[in-house]
RODO-2510 file (C-alpha; in nm, 4 decimals, decimal comma):
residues 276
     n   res          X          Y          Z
     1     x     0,0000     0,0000     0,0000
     2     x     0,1464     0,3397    -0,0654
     3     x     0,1122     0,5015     0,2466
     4     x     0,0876     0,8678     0,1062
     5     x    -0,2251     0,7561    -0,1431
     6     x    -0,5025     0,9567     0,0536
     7     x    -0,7339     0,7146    -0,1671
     8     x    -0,5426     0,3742    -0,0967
     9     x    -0,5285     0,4973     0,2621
    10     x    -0,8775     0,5133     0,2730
    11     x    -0,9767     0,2074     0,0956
    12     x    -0,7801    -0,0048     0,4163
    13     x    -0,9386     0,1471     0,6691
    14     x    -1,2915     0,0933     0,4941
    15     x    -1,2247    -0,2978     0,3786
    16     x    -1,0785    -0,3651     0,7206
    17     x    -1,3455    -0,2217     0,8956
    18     x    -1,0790     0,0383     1,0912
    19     x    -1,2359     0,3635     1,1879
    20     x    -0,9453     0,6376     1,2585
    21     x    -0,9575     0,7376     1,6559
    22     x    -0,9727     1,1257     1,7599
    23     x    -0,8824     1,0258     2,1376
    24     x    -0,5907     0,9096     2,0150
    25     x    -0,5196     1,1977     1,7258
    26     x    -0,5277     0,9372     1,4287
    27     x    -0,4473     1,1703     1,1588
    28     x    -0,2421     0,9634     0,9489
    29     x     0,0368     1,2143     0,7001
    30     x    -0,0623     1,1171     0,3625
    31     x     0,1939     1,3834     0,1651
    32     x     0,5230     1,3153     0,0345
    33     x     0,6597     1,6621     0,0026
    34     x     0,6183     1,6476     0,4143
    35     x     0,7014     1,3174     0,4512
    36     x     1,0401     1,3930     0,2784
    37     x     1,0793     1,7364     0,4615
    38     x     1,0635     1,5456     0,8299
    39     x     1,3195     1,2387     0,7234
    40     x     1,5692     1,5556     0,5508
    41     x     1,5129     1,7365     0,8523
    42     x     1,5742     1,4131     1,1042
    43     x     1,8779     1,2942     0,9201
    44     x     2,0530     1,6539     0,8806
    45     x     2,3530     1,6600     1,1274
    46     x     2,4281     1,8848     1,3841
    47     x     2,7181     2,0453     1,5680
    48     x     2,7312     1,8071     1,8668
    49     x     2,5532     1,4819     1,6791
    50     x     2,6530     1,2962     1,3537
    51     x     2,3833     1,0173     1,3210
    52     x     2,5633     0,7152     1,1703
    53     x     2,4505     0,6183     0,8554
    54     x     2,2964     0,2673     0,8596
    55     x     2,1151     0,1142     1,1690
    56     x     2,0685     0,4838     1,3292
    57     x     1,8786     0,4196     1,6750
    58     x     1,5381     0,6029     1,6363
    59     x     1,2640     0,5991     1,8532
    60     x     0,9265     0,6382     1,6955
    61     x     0,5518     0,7496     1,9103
    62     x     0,2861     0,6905     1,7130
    63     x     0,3371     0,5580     1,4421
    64     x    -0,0279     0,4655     1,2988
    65     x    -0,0003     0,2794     0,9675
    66     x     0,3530     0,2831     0,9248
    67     x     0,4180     0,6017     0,6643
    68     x     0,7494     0,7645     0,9127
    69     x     0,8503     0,4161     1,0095
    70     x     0,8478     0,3285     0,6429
    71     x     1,0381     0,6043     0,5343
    72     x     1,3176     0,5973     0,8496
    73     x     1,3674     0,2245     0,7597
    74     x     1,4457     0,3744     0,4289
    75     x     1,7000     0,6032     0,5698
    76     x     1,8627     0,3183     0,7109
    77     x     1,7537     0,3489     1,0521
    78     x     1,6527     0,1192     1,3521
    79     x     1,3472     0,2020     1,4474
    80     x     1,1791     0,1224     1,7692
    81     x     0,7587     0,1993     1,7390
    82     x     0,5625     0,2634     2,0016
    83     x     0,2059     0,2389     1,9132
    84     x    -0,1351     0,2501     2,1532
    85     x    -0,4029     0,1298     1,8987
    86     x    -0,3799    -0,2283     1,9578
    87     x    -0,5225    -0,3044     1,6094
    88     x    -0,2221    -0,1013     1,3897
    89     x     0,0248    -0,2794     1,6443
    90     x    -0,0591    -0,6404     1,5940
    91     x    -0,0390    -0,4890     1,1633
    92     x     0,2596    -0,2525     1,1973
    93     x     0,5337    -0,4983     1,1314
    94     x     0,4095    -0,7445     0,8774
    95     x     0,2235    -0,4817     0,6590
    96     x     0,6256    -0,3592     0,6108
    97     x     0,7181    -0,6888     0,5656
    98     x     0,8474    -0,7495     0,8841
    99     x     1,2426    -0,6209     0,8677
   100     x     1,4721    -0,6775     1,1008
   101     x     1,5281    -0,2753     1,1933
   102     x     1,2136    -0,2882     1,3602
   103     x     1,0626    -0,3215     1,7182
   104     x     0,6740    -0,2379     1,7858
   105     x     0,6297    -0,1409     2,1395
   106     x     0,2024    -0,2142     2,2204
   107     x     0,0227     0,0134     2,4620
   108     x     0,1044     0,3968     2,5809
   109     x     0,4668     0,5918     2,5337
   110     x     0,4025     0,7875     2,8404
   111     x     0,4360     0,4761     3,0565
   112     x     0,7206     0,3139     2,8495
   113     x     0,9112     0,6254     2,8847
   114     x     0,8665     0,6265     3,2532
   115     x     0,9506     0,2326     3,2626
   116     x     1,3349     0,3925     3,0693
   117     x     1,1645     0,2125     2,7499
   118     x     1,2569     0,4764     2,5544
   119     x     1,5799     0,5589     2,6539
   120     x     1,9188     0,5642     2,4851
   121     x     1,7763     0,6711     2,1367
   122     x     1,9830     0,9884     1,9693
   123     x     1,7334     1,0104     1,7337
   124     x     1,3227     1,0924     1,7629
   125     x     1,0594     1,1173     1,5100
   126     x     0,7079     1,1231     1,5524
   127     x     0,3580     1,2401     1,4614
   128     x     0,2552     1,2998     1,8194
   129     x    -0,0690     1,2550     1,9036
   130     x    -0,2254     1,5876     1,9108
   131     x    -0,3662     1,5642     2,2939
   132     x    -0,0722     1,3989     2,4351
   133     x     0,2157     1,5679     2,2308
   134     x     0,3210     1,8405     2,5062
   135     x     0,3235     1,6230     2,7610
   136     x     0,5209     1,2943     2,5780
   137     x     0,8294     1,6085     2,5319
   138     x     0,8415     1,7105     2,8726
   139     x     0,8561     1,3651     3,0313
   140     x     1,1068     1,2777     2,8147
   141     x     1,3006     1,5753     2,8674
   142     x     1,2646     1,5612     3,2059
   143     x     1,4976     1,2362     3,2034
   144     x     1,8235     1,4707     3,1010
   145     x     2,1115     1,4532     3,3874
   146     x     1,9815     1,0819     3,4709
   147     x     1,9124     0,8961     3,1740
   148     x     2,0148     0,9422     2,7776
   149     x     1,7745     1,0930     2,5863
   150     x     1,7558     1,1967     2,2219
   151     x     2,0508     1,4605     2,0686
   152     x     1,8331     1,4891     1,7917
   153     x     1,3787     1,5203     1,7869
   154     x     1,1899     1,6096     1,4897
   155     x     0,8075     1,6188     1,5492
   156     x     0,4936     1,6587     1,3532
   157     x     0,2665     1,9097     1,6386
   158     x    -0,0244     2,1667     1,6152
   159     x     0,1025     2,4777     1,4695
   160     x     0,0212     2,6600     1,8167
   161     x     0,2063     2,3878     1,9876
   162     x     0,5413     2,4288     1,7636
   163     x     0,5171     2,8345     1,8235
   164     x     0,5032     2,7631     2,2388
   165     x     0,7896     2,5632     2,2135
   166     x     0,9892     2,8050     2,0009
   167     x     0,8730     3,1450     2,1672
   168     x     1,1547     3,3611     2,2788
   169     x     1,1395     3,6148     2,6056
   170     x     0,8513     3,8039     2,5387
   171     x     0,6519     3,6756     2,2795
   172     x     0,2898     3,6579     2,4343
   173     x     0,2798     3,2665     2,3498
   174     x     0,5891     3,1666     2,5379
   175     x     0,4891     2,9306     2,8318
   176     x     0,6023     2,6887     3,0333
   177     x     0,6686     2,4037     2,7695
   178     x     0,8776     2,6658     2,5742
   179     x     1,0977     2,7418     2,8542
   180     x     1,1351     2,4377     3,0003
   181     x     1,2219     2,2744     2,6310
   182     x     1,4691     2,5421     2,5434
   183     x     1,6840     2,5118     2,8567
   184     x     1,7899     2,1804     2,6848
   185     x     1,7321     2,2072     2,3638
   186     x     1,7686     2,4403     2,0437
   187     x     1,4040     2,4549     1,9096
   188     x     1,3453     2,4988     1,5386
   189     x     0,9822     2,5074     1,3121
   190     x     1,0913     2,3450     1,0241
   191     x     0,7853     2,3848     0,8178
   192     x     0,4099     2,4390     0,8848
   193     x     0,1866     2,1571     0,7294
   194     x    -0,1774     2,2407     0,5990
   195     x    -0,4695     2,0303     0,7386
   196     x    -0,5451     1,8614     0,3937
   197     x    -0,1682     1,6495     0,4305
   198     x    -0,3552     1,4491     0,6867
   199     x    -0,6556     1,2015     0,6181
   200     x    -0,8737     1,2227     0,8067
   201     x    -0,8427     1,5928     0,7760
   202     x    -0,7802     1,7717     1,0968
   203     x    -0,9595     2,0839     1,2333
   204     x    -0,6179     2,2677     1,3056
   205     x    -0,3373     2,3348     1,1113
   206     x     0,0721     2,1696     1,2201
   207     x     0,4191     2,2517     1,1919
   208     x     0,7274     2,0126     1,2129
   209     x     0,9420     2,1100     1,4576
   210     x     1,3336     2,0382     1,5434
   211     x     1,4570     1,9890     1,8907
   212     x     1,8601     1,9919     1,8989
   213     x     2,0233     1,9074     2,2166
   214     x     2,2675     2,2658     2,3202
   215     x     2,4452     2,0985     2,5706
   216     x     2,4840     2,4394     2,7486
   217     x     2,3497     2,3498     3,1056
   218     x     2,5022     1,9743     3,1173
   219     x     2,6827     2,0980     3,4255
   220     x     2,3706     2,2444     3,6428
   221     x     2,3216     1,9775     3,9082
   222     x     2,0375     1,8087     3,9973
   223     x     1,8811     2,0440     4,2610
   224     x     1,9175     2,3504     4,0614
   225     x     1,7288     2,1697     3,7712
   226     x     1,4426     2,0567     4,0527
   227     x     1,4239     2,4161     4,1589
   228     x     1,4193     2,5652     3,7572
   229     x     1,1033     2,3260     3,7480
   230     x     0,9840     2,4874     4,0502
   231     x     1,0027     2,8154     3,9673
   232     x     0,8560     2,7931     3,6016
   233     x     0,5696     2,5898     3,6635
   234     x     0,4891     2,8091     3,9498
   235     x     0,5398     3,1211     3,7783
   236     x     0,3304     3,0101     3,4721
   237     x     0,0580     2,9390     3,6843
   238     x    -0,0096     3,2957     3,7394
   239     x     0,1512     3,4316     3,4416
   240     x    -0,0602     3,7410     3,5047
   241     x     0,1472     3,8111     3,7860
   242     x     0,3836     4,0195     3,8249
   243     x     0,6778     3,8014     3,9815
   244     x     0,7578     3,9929     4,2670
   245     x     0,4081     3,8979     4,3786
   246     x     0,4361     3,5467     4,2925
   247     x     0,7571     3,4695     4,4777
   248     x     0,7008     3,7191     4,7911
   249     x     1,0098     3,6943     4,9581
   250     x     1,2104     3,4885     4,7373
   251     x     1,2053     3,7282     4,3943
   252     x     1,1921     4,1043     4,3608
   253     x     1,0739     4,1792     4,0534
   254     x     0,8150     4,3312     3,8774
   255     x     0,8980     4,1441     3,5829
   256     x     0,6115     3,8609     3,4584
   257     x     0,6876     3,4968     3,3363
   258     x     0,7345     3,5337     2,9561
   259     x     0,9861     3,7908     3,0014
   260     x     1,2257     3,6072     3,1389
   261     x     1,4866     3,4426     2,9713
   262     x     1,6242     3,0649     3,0350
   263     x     1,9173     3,2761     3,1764
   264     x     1,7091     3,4231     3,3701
   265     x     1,5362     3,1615     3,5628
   266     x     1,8621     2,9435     3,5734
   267     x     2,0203     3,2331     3,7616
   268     x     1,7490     3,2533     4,0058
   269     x     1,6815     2,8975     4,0519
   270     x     2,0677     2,8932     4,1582
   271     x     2,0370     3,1507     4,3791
   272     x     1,7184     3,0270     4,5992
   273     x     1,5873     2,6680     4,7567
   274     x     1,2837     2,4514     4,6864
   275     x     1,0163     2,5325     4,9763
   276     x     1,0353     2,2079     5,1395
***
């Protein structure tokens, strides 16, 4: 089956009687032209990260009927599929013709990654399910300083999604994802992706989006980073605030969330302790 046929997409699901889930953001890429643009983006090396060239360690969330895997099995990778819909699970593998490069993971990513599942892969690619794609970065992130986690992710999202992540100091989107994404990772949008490259056809428009590992804070220790998660997720919980207000005898400032920098909030979350 050619994977990017909207028609010969739709002809499966109707003969095998397989109705596309919204719960679990079925939206399945059916273009090429974006198809190619994640795997050139994926496979493009970085500063700090050279993916080798044949058997490339990839980690894949979501994977639905196969169209990334396909095409990072055709870039030489190994990929390693984590899939929730039982039904495209038990199919995943033999509908590629079963190669060797391949492991399918059955049931949710969120509790493989927690069970270290999903560590030691440099490389991540995903369409991430649209409810559950926030929260699948941050608890993977989360694992830097104990466990390895990928140099290199490359992620289909909603457009307003990819634009929190990538929001600088003072952009009136920047949030709590954003910041605690970029204090790891260079964040890139790639591309933005219209609603008809998906079948079925989502309500909302997406962007591809590149996380690159910086490297820069390697060295803060493990309470500082505890306390950096402190502070933001306070702080964005009353964004409205003015900080100074929020932190009463920890911060003087008069200064809200989204202004400050990673810099910023590394700096204070060196210079103050977690409330027990």
């Amino acid at each position: 089956m050619n994977l990017t046929s909207p028609s010969q997409v739709k002809d499966w699901c109707i003969s095998n009687g397989f109705h596309p889930n919204k719960v679990l953001g079925q939206n399945f890429l059916i273009d090429k032209n974006v198809l190619d643009s994640i795997l050139d983006a994926a496979m493009q090396p970085t500063v700090d990260y050279q993916q080798p060239t044949v058997d490339c360690k990839t980690l894949e969330i979501g994977p639905g009927l196969g169209v990334l895997t396909e095409g990072l099995l055709g870039r030489g990778c190994a990929v390693t599929a984590v899939e929730k819909d039982p039904v495209l699970a038990d199919r995943l593998k033999v509908s590629l013709g079963n190669p060797d490069r391949l492991t399918v993971l059955k049931g949710d990513a969120l509790d493989y990654i927690k069970d270290g599942a999903c560590d030691g892969f440099p490389l991540m690619v995903s369409n991430l399910p649209y409810q559950a794609g926030t929260r699948i970065l941050i608890e993977m992130i989360d694992r830097i300083g104990r466990f390895e986690v990928p140099e290199v992710i490359v992620v289909l999202v909603q457009t307003e999604v990819a634009e929190r992540l990538a929001a600088k100091e003072g952009s009136k989107v920047r949030g709590l994802a954003g910041v605690r994404v970029q204090f790891d990772y260079d964040v890139q949008i790639v591309r933005k992706v219209a609603a008809s490259c998906f079948w079925p056809r989502p309500e909302i428009g997406s962007s591809v989006v590149k996380l690159v590992r910086h490297h820069r804070n390697d060295d803060v220790g493990e309470v500082v980073r505890k306390t950096f998660k402190w502070l933001t997720k306070r702080a964005f919980e009353h964004r409205r605030k003015q900080l100074g207000s929020t932190f009463k005898g920890l911060i003087e400032s008069t200064a809200r969330a989204e202004q400050l920098t990673n810099e910023d909030w590394l700096a204070l979350a060196a210079a103050i302790e977690v409330p027990r």
